[in-house]
N, C-alpha and C positions, 0 to 999 in steps of 0.2 A: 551325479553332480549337476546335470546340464539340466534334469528333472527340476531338483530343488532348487535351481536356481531361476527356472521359468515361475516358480509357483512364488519363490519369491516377490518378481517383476512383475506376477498379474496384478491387474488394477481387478479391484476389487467390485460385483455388480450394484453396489449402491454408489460406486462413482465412476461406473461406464457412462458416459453419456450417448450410448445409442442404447442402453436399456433402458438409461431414463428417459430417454423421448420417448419411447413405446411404452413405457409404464405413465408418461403424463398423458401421452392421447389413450389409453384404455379408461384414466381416472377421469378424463374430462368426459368421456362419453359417458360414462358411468352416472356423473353430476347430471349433464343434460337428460339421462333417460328419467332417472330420480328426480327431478325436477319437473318434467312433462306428465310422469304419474302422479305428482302431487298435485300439480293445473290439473288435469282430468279429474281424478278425484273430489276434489272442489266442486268445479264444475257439474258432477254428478249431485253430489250430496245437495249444492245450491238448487238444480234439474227438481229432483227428488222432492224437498219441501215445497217448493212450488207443483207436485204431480204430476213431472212433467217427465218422459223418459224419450233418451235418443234414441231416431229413428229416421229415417226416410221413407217408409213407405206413404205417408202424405203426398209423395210427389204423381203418384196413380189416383189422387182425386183430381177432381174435374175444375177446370181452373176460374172460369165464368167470367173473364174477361178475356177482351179482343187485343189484338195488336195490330198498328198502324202499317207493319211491316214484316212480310216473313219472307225464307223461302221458301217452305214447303204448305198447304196448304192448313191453315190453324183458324178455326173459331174458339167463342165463348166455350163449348161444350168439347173440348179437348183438354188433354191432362196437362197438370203442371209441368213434368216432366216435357210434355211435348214444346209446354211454354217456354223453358228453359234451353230447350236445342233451339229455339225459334232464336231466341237470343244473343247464343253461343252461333249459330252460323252469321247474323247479322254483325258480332262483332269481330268475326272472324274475316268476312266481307270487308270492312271496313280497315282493318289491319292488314292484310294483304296490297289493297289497292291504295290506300296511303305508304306503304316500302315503296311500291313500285313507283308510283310516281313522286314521292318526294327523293327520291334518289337520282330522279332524271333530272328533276327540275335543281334537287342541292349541288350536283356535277356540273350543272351547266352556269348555275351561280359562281360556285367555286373558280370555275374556269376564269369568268367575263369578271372576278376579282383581281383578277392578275392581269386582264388584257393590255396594249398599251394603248388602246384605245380610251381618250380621256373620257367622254359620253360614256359608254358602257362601263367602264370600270367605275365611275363615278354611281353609276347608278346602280349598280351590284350592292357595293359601299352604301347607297343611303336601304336598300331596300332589305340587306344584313343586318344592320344595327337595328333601324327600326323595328323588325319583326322581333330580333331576341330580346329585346327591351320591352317587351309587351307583356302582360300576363296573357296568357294561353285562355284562361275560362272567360276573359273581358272580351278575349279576342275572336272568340266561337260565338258567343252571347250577337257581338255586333256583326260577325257575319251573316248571322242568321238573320235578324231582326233587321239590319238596316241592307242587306242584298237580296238574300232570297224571296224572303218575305216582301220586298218593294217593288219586284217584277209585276209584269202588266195582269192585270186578272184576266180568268179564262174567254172572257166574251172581247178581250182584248190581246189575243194571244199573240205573240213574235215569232213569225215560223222564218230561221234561219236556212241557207242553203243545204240542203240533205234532207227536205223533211223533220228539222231538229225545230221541236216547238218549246218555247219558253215560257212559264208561268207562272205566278207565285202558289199556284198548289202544284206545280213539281214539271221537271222536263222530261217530254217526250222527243224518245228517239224511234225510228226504224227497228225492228226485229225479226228474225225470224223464229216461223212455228216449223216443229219437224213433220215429217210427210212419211208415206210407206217405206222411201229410202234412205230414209237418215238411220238405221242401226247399220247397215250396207257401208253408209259415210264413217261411220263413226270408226268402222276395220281400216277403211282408207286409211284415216288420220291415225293412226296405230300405228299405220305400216310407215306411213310418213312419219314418225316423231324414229318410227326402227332406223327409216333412211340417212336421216339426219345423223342421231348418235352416229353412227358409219360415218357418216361425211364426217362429223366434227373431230372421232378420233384419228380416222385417217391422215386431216388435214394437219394434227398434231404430230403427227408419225412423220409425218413429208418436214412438217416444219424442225422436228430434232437433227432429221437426219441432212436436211440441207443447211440448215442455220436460216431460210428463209421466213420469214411471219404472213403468212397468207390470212385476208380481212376469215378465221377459222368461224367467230360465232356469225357472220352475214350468208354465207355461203351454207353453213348445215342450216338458219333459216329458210333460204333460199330454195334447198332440197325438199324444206317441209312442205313448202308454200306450192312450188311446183306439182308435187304431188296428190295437194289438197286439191289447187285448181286442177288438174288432170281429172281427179276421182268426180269432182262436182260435174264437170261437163260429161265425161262418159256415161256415165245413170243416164240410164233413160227419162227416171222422172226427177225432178232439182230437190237434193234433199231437204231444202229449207225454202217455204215461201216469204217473202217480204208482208211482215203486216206494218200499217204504217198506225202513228199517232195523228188522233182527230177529234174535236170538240166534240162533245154530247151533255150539251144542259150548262151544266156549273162545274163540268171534272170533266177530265180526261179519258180516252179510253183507247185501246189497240195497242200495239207495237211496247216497247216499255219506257215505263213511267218511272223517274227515278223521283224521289220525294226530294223537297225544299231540305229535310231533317239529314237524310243520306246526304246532299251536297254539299250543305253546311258543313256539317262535322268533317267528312271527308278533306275536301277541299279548305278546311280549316286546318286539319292535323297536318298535310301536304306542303300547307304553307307555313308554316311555322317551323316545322319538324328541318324541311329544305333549307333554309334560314342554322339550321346549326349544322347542317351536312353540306352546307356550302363551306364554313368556316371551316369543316375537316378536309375536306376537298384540299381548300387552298392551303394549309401547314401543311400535308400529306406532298403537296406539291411541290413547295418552297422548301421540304426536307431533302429532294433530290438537289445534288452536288449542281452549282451550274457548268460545270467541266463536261457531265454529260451532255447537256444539252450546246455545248460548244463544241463539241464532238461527232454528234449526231450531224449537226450543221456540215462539219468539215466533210463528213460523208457524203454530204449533199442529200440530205432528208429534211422536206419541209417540216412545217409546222407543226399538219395532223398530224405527222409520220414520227416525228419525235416524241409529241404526246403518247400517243397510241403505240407506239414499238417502246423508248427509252423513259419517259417519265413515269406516265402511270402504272406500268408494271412494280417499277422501284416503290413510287407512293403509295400505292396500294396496302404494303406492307406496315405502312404510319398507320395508315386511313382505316384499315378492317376494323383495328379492335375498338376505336370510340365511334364507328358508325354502328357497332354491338349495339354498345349503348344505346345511341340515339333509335334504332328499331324500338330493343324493347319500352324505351320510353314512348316514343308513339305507339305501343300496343296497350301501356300502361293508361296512356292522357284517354285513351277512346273511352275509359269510364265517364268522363265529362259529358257523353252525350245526353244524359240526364238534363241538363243545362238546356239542350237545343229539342228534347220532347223523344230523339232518335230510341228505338225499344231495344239495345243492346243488352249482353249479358248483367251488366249491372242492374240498367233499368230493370229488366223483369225481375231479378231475384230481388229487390229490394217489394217490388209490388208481390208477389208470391210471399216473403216475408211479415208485409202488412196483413193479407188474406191469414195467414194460416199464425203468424207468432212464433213459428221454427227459425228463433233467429241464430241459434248457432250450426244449425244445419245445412241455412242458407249461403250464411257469412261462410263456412269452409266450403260448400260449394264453390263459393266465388274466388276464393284465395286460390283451391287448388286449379280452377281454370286459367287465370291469371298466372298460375304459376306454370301451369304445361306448357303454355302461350312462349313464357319467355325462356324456358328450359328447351323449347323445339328453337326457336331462333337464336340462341347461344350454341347450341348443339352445331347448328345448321353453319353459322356462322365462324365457331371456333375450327369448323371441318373444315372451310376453305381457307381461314386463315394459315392451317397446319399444311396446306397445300404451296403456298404463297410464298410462306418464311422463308429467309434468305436459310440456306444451308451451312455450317460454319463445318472444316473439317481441326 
């Protein structure tokens, strides 16, 4: 009885709805795969009339033009392929060092928007609006052209305190060349980055188990640093010589030369990008209760000490997932250096494209870099974010 009385009461599998979700995401995938062999297909037959068939091995021909900018050693008479990493590291360069510092400089906005300082705060406020009211390509365009480019020419160079020379074909800085002892250096800093981790989770351990916040990332710096300078003085020989920047003719030469095109761009994305991660900043901030921060007070914790212990840990939690965004969009804007002359990933595949006519070869090149770009900083990002989240039980 109790049988047919269950079989009565089943719901039948065309009106379960947890079969039906599973049977609509197996049919949606189905459409999209059916759908992407029909683009391909297309795409082939269109290839084909034209005699054209997909390939990459064009990117092991010889590329025959130069680039203004690499890292690793590239002329005319190297592969496309090697053209293409040439590219892929320059905007790789360029995206890293715009996070880093437009995240110093958007924190520090953010902050100096809330100050009660009427000057500062006031000028946080004009230098916010301003910049996100701006289009971004107008705003690279006249970096470049009306700063960099305006600096004193080479036979009139501006050499600032540190050996730091300024001029409109590009700034020189101080560098060092490595010596017999710099792979010796390089175990050092190894062992130094081991010392740190140590420091940092230790100081994490001491901080659970007393409830005290000790300043955890200045201290395992700290540990690095020490070790670095220790290892540099003991060598016998210094692993790194000082070579400096010095005029020769009409260019530059020695120590390193950052291009007008690298600081344009750069220092463009930086500024701009900061300008919206200042805005997360401060709602990230203004989402903490002011209870805490009246609290903290009652403790008797200044300023820093409430920022840095009771707010931004909370804010933080606002602030990760649209500062996602805001990275990958400044990994996304670096295509624009086309704009300012800079040889990034874009620039060169669109010039390999002109050369060779492998325009869909190139164009998914480009997509799929672009797209690992911001799949590693979502990845990277949603990790710490999952570390962050307030825990609900």
């Amino acid at each position: 009885m109790q049988l047919e009385r269950k079989r009565e009461t089943a719901i039948p599998f065309w009106r379960d709805e947890r079969i039906l979700k599973i049977l609509g995401q197996i049919v949606f995938a189905l459409l999209v795969l059916i759908v992407g062999a029909l683009i391909y297909q297309n795409m082939q037959a269109g290839l084909a009339k034209q005699g054209i068939s997909l390939s990459y091995s064009f990117l092991n021909g010889v590329s025959g033009f130069d680039l203004a900018e690499s890292a690793f050693p590239y002329d005319r008479n190297s592969t496309y392929w090697q053209a293409f990493l040439a590219g892929l590291l320059n905007t790789l360069s360029v995206g890293v060092a715009g996070i880093v510092f437009s995240t110093i400089l958007g924190v520090i906005l953010g902050v100096a928007r809330l100050s009660t300082n009427f000057i500062v705060n006031r000028l946080a406020t004009f230098y916010l609006e301003l910049i996100r009211n701006l289009s971004l390509l107008v705003f690279l365009i006249f970096w470049y052209l009306g700063v960099f480019l305006k600096l004193p020419r080479v036979k009139d160079a501006v050499v600032w305190p540190g050996d730091i020379i300024l001029t409109n074909r590009g700034v020189g800085i101080p560098w060092g060349i490595p010596t017999a002892s710099f792979p010796t250096f390089r175990l050092i800093l190894l062992g130094g980055l081991i010392v740190a981790i140590i420091v940092f989770f230790a100081l994490r351990a001491y901080s659970k188990r007393t409830g005290r916040a000790p300043l955890t990332l200045l201290w395992s710096l700290l540990a690095f640093a020490f070790v670095a300078v220790a290892g540099w003085f003991l060598l016998p020989v210094k692993p790194l010589t000082l070579d400096l920047t010095f005029v020769k003719g009409l260019n530059l030469s020695g120590g390193k030369i950052l291009s007008p095109e690298f600081l344009a761009l750069t220092s463009g994305l930086v500024l701009y990008t900061a300008a919206f991660i200042g805005e997360v900043v401060r709602a990230g901030i203004q989402s903490v209760s002011k209870g805490q921060v009246e609290a903290s007070r009652a403790l008797g914790l200044n300023s820093f000490q409430t920022l840095r212990l009771i707010v931004f840990p909370q804010a933080l939690r606002v602030i990760i997932p649209p500062l996602t965004s805001q990275y990958l969009n400044l990994v996304k804007n670096s295509s624009l250096a086309i704009a300012v002359g800079y040889p990034d990933v874009f620039y060169v595949s669109n010039t390999i494209l002109n050369q060779t006519g492998r325009a869909v070869e190139m164009i998914s090149l480009v997509m799929l870099t672009y797209l690992m770009f911001s799949l590693l900083t979502s990845v990277l990002m949603n990790w710490y974010n999952q570390r962050i989240k307030l825990v609900e039980r």
